[in-house]
LUMTORBA-924521 format. One line per 3 residues: their letters; for each residue x, y, z of N, C-alpha, C, O, CB. Coordinates in steps of 0.2 Angstrom, whole numbers, padded with zeros to 4 digits. Each point is the difference from the previous one (the first is absolute). Glycine has a CB too. Example, Ala and Ser with C-alpha at 12.3 -4.5 7.8 and 13.67 -1.06 7.14 Angstrom:
<rs>
as) 0066:-0028:0039:-0004:0006:0000:0004:0006:0000:0005:-0001:0003:-0014:-0005:0003; 0007:0011:-0010:0004:0006:0001:-0004:0005:0003:0003:0006:0001:0003:-0009:-0011
</rs>
This chain:
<rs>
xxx) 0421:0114:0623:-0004:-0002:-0006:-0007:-0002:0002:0000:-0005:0005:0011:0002:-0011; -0017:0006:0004:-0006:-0001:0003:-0003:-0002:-0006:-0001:0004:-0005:0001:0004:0014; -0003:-0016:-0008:-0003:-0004:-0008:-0008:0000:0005:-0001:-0001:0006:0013:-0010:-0013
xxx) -0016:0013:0002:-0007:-0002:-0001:-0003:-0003:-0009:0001:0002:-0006:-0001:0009:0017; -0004:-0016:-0008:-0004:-0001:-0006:-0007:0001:0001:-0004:-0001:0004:0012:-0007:-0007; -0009:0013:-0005:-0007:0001:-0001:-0004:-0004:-0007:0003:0000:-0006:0000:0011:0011
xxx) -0008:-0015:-0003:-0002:-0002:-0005:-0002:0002:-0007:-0004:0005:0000:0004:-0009:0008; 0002:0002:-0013:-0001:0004:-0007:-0007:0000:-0002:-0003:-0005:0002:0016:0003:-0007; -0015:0008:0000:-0006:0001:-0002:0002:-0001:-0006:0006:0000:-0001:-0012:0005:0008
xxx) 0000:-0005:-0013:0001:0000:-0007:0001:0007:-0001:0001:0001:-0006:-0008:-0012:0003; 0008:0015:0006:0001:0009:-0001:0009:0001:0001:0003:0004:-0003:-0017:0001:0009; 0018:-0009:-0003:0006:-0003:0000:0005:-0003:-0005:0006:-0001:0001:-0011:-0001:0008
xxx) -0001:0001:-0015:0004:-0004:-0003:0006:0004:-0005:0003:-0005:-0003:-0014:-0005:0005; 0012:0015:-0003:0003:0004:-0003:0006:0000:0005:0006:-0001:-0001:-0017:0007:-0006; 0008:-0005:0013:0008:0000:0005:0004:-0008:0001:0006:-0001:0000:-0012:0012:0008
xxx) 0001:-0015:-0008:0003:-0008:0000:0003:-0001:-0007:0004:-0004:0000:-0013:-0002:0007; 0008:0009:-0012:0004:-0004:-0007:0007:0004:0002:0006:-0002:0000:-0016:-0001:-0012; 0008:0012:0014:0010:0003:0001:0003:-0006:0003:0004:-0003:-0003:-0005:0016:0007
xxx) -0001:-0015:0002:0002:-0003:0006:0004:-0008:-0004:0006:-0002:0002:-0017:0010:0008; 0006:-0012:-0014:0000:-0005:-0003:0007:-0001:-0006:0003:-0005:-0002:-0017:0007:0006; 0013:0004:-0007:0005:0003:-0004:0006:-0001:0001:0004:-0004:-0001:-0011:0011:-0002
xxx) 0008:-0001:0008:0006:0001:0003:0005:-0004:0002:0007:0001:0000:-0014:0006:0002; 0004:-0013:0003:-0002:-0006:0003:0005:-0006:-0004:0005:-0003:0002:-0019:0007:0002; 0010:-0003:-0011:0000:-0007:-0004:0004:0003:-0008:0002:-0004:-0004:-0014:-0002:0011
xxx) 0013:0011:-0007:0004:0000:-0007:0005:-0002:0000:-0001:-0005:-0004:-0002:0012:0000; 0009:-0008:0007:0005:-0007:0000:-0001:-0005:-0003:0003:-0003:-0005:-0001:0005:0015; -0009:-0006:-0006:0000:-0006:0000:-0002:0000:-0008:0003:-0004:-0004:-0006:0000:0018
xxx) -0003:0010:-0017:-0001:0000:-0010:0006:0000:-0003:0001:-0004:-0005:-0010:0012:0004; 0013:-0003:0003:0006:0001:-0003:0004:-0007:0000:0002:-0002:-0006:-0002:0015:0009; 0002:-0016:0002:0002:-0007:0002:-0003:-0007:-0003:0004:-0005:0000:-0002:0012:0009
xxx) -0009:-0006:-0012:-0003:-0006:0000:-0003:0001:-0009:-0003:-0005:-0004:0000:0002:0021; 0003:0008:-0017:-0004:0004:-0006:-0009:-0002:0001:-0004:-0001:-0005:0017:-0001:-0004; -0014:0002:0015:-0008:0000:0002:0000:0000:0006:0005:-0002:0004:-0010:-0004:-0012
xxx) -0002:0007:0011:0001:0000:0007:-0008:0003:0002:-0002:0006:-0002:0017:-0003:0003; -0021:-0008:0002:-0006:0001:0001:-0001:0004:0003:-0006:0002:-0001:0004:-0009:-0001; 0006:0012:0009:-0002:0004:0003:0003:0008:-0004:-0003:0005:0002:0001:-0014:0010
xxx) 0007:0010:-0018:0001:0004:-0003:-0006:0003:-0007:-0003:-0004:-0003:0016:0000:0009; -0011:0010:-0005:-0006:0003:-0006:-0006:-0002:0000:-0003:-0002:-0005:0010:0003:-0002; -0011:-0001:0012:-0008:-0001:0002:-0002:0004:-0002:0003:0005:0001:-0004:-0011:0008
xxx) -0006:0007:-0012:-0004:0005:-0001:-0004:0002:0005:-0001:-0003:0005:0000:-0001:-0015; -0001:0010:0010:-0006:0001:0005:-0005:-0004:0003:-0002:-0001:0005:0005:0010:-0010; -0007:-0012:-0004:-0006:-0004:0004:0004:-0009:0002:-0004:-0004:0003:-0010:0013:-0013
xxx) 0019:-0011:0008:0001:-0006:0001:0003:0002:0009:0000:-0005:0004:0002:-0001:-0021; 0001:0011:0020:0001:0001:0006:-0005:0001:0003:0001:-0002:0006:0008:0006:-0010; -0016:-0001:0002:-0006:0000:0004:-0002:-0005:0001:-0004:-0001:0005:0001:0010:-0008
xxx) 0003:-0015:-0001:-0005:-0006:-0001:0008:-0004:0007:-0002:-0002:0005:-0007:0001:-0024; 0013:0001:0018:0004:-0001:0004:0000:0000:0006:0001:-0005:0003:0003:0007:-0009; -0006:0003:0009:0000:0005:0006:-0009:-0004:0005:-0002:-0001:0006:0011:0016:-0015
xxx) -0012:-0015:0002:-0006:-0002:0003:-0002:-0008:0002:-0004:-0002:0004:0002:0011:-0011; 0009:-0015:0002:0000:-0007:0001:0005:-0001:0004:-0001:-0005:0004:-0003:0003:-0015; 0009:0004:0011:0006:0001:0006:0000:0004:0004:0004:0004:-0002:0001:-0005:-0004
xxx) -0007:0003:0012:0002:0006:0004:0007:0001:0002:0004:-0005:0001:-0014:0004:0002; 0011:0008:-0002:0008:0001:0000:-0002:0006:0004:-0004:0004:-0001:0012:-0010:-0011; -0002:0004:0017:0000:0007:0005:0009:0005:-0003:0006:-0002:0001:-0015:-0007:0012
xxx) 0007:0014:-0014:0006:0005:0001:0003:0000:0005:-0002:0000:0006:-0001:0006:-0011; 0009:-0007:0003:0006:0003:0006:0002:0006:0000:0001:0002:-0006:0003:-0012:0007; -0003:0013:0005:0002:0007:-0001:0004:0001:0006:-0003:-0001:0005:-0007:0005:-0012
xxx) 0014:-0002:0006:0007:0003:0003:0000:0005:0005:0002:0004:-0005:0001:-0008:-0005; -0003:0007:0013:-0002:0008:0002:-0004:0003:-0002:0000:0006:0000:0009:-0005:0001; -0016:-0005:-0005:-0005:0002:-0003:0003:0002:-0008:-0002:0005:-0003:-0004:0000:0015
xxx) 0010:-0008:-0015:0003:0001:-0007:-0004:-0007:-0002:0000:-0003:0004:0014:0010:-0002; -0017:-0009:-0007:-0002:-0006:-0004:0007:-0002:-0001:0003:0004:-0004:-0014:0000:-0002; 0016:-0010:0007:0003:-0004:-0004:0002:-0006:0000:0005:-0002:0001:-0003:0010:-0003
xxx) -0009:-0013:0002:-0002:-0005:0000:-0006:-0002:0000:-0005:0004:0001:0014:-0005:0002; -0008:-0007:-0005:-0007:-0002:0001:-0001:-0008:0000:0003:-0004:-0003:-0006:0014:-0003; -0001:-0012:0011:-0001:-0009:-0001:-0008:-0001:0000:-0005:0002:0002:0017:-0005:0006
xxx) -0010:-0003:-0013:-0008:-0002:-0002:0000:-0006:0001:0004:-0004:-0002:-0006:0011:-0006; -0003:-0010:0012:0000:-0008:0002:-0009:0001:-0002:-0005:0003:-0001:0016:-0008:0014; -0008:-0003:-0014:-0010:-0004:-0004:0001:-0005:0005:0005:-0004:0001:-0008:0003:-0016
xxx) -0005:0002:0021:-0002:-0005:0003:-0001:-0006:-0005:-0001:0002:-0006:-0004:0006:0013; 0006:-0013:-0007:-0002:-0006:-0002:-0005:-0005:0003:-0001:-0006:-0002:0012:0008:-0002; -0014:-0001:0011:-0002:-0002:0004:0003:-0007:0004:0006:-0003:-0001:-0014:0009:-0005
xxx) 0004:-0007:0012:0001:-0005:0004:0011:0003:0003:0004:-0003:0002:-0016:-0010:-0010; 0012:0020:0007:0007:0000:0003:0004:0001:-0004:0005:0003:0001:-0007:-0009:0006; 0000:0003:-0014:0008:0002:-0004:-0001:0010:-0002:-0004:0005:-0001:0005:-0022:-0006
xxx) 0005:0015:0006:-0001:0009:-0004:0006:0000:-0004:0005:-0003:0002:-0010:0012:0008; 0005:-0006:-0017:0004:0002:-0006:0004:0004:0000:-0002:0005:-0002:-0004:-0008:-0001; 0012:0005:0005:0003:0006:0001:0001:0005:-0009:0006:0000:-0002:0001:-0006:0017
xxx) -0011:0009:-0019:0000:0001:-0005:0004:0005:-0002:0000:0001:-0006:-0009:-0006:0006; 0012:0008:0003:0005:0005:0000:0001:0005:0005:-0004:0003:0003:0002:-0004:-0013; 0012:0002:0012:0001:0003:0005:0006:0004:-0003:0004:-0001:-0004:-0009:-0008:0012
xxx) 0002:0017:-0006:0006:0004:-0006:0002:0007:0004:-0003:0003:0004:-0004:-0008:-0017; 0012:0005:0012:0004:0007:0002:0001:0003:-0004:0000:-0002:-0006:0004:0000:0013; -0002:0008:-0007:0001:0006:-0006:0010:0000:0003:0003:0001:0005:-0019:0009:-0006
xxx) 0017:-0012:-0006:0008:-0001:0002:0004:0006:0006:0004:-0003:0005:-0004:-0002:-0019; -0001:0011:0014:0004:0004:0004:-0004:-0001:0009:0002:0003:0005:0000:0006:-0018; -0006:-0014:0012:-0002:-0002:0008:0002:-0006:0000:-0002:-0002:0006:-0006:0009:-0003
xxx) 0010:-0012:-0006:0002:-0004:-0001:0007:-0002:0006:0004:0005:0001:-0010:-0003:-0013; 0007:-0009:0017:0004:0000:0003:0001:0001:0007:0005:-0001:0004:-0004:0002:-0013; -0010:0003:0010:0001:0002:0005:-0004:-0002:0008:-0001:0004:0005:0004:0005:-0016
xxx) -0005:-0016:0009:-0004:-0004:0002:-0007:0001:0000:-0004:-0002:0004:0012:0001:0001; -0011:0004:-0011:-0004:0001:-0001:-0006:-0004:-0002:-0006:0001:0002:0013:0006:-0002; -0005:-0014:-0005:-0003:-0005:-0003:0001:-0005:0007:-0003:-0006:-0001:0005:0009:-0014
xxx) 0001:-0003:0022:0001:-0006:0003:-0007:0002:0004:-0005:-0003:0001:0021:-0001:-0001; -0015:0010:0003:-0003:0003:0003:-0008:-0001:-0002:-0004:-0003:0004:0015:0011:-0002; -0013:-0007:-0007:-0004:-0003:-0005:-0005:-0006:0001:-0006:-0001:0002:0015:0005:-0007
xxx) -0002:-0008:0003:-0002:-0008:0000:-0004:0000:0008:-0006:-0003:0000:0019:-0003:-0009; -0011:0009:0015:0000:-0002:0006:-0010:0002:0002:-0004:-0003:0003:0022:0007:-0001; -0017:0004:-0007:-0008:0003:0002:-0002:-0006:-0004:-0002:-0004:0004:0002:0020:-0004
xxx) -0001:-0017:-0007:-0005:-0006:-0003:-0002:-0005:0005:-0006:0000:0000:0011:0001:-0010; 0000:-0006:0014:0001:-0005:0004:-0004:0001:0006:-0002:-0005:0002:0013:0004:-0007; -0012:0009:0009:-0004:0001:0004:-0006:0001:-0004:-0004:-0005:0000:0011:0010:0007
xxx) -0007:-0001:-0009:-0007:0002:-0004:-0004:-0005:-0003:-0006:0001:0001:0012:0009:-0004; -0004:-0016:0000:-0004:-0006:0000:0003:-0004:0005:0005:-0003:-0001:-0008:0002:-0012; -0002:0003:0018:0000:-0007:0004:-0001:-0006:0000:0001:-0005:0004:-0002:0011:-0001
xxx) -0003:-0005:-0008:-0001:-0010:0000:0003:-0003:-0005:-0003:-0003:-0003:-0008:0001:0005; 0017:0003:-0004:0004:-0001:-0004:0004:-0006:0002:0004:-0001:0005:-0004:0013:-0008; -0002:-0017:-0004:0007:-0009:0003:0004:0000:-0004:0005:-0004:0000:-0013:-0006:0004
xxx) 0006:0015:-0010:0004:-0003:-0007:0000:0006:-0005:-0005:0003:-0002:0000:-0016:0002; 0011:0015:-0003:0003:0007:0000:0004:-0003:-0006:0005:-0003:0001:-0006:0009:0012; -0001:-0004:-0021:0005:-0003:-0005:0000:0006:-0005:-0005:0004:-0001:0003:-0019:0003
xxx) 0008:0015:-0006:0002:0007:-0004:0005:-0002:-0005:0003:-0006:0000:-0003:0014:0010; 0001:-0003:-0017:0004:-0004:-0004:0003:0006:-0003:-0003:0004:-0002:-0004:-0015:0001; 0015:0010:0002:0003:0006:-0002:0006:-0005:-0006:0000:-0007:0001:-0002:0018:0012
xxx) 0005:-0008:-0018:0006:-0001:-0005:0006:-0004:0004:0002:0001:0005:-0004:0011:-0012; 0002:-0017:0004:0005:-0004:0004:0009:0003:0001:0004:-0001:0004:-0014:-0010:-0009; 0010:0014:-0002:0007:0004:0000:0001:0007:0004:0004:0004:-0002:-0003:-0009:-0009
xxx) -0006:0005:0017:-0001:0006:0001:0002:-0003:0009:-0004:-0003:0004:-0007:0010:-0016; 0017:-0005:0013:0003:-0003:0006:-0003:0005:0004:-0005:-0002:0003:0016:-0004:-0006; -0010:0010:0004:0000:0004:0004:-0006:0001:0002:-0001:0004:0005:0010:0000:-0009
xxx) -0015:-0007:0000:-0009:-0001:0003:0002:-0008:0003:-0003:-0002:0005:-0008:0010:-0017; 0014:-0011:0010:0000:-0005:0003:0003:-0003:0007:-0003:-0005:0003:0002:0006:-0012; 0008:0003:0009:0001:0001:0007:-0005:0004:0004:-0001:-0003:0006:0012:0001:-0010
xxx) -0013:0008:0004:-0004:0004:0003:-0007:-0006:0002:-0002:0000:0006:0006:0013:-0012; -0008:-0017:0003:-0006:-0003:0001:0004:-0006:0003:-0003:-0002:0004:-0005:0007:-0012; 0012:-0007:0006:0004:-0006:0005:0003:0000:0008:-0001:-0003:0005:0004:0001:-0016
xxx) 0001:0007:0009:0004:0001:0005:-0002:0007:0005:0003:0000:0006:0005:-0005:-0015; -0012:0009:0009:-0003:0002:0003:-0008:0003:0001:-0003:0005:0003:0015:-0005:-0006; -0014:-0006:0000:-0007:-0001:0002:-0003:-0005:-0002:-0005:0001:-0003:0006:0008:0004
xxx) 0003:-0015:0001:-0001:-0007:0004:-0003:-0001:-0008:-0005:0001:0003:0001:-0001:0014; 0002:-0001:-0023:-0001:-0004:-0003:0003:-0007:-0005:0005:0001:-0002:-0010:0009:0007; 0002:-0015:-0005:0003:-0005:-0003:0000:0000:-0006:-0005:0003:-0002:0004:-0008:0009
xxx) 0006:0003:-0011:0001:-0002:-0010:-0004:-0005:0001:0000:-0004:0004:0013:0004:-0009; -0019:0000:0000:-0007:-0005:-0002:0001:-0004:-0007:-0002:-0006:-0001:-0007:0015:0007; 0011:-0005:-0009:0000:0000:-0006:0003:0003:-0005:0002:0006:0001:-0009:-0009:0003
xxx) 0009:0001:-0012:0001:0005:-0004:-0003:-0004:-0008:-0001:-0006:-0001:0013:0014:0008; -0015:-0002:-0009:-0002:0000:-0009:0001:0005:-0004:0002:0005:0003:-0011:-0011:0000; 0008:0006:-0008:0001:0005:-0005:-0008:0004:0001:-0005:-0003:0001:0016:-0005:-0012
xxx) -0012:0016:0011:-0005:0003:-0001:0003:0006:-0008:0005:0004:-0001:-0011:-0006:0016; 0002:-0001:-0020:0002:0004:-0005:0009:-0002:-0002:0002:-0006:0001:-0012:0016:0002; 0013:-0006:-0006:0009:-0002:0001:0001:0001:0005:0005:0003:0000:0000:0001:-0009
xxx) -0005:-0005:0015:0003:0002:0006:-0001:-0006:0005:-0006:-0002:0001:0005:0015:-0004; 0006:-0016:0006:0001:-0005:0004:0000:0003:0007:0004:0004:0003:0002:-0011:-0012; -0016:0003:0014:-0002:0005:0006:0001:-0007:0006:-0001:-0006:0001:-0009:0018:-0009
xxx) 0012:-0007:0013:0001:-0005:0007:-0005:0001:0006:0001:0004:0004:0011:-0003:-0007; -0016:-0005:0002:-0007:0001:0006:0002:-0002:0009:0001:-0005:0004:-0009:0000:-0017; 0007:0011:0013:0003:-0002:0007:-0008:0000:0004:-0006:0002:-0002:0021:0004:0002
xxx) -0014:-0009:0006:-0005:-0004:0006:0001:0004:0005:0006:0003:0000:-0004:-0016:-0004; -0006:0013:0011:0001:0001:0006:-0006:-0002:0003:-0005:0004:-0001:0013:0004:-0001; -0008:-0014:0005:-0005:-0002:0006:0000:0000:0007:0006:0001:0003:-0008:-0006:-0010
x) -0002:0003:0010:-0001:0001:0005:-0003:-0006:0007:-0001:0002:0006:0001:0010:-0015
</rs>
């Protein structure tokens, strides 16, 4: 399995909402909303331009994507990390986590916020990639668990 990330353009963004889609209808169907599902084209372009998000691509196949927001002085946002279910499992999102972690080198502070009923994002960002339980709050109906990783 050969992962490369390219960074997305706003000419992408038609392939980021498949990807986005695919990714996240569970969680619409599950939660009856979900901010990264049914994005429009220009709210994905204005995205792509305020977020940067690099594709992940598999053997050269697109199926994923991670978007972090500098915040400066070191911190960064991890704003979404996503597979396309049928590559799912396959170390693909740890593998991931690991390129981000290089790739910002000046990185002290590393925080993300996924569904708190969603174990299986929880153990993966706990248990296999070192981060800590920070917090939880409600976003909209849904009760979210902010996890931490410093350095």
């Amino acid at each position: 399995m050969n992962l490369k990330y390219i960074k997305a353009k706003k000419e992408d963004a038609d392939m980021l909402i498949e990807i986005y889609n695919a990714s996240f209808y569970d969680d619409y169907i599950r939660y009856g909303e979900c901010p990264a599902y049914g994005r429009t084209r220009k709210s994905m372009r204005v995205s792509i331009e305020k977020f940067p998000k690099l594709i992940i691509c598999c053997d050269d196949i697109p199926v994923g994507v991670i978007s972090v927001a500098n915040r400066g002085e070191g911190e960064y946002y991890l704003g979404c990390l996503c597979v396309i279910p049928q590559y799912q499992g396959k170390g693909i999102g740890t593998q991931s986590i690991k390129y981000m972690m290089d790739y910002y080198t000046d990185w002290n502070k590393i925080t993300l916020i996924t569904p708190a009923d969603k174990e299986e994002n929880i153990n993966f960002y706990t248990k296999k990639c070192g981060f800590i339980v920070d917090d939880t709050d409600m976003d909209g109906n849904v009760r979210v668990v902010h996890f931490l990783m410093q350095r």
